[in-house]
Every structure is written in C-alpha cells, then in structure tokens.
N, C-alpha and C positions, 0 to 999 in steps of 0.2 A: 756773208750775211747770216749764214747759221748759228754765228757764238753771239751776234747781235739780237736775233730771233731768241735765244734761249736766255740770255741776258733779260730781254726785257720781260720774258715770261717769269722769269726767277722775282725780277723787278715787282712786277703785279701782283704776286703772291705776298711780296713783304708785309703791306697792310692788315690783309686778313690772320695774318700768323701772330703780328703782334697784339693787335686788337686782342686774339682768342687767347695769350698769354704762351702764346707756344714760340718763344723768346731761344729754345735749345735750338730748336729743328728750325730759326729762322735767320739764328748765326752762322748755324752749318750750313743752312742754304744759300746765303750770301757771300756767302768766306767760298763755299764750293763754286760757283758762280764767277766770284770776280778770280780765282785761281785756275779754275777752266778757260777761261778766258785771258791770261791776264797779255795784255799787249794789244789786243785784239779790239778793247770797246773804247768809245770817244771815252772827251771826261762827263758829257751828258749822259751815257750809259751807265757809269760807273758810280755817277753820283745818288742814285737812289740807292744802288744797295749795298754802299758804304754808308749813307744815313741810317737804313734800317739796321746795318750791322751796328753800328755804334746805341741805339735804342737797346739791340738786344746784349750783347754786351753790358750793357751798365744796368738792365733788368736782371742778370746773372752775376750782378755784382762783381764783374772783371774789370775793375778799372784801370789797370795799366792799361790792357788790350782796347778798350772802351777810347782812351786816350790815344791811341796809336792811330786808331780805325778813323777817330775824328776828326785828326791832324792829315789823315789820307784825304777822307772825305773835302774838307777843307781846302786841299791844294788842287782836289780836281774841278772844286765850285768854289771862286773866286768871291761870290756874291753869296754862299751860302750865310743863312740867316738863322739864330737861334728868338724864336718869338719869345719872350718871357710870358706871357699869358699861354699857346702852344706848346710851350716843349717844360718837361720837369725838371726841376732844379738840379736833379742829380743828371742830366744829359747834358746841359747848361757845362755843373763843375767840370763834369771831363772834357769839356770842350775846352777848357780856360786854357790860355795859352801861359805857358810857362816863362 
C-alpha cells in the first residue's frame, strides 16, 4: 500500500506543478513515480501521472517522449479522453495515433 500511498501523492502534486509552469521537476516527478513503482500500481493509479507526464513533456517540447508517455497513458485508460476545448492542440498532436 506504500508505492500506492506515494503514487497518489506524487499524483496530487501534478496539477499545481504544471499550473506554476514547473513542467522539469513535473516529468521528473512523474517518470520517478511511475519507475519507483513500476508493477506495483493499478491502471487507475498510473493514469494520472502518465497524463501529467505527457503535459509536461510536450511543455518541454519532447515529442517523441510526449508520444510514448501518451500511448502508455492510453493503454492504461481505455476511455481516456482528449477534450478539444480542455486540452492544447499540441497535447492533442502527440496523442494522434500513428
């Protein structure tokens, strides 16, 4: 229950990091999160901060990695959803499936 515990804390912090534009320190914390973890969280754990990775990602202008993290994202949220009013067109592109 403790990689789940830190997971979700890691989870809750995504919002405020990207909001404040601290896009480095919120891929590193989500890439360290789902790697500390990895095996260990549902896909509903894992799903928040593979979407906030792929936000900061493509804020960093890494779009292969942006592309990878989406297609993670993706496979562990079956239903995940790109709003087009909600989400920026450049989160959008890396999302497009090839």
């Amino acid at each position: 229950f403790a990689a789940q515990a830190r997971a979700a804390a890691a989870a809750a912090e995504m919002p405020a990091l990207l909001r404040s534009g601290r896009y480095a320190e919120a891929a590193v914390r989500a890439s360290r999160a789902l790697g500390d973890h990895s095996g260990l969280l549902a896909p509903k754990e894992e799903a928040p901060l593979l979407r906030a990775l792929v936000e900061a990602l493509v804020a960093l202008d890494a779009r292969e990695e942006a592309t990878r993290a989406c297609l993670a994202w993706r496979a562990v949220d079956k239903g995940a959803r790109l709003d087009p009013v909600r989400t920026s067109p450049k989160v959008r592109a890396a999302c497009q499936t090839r």
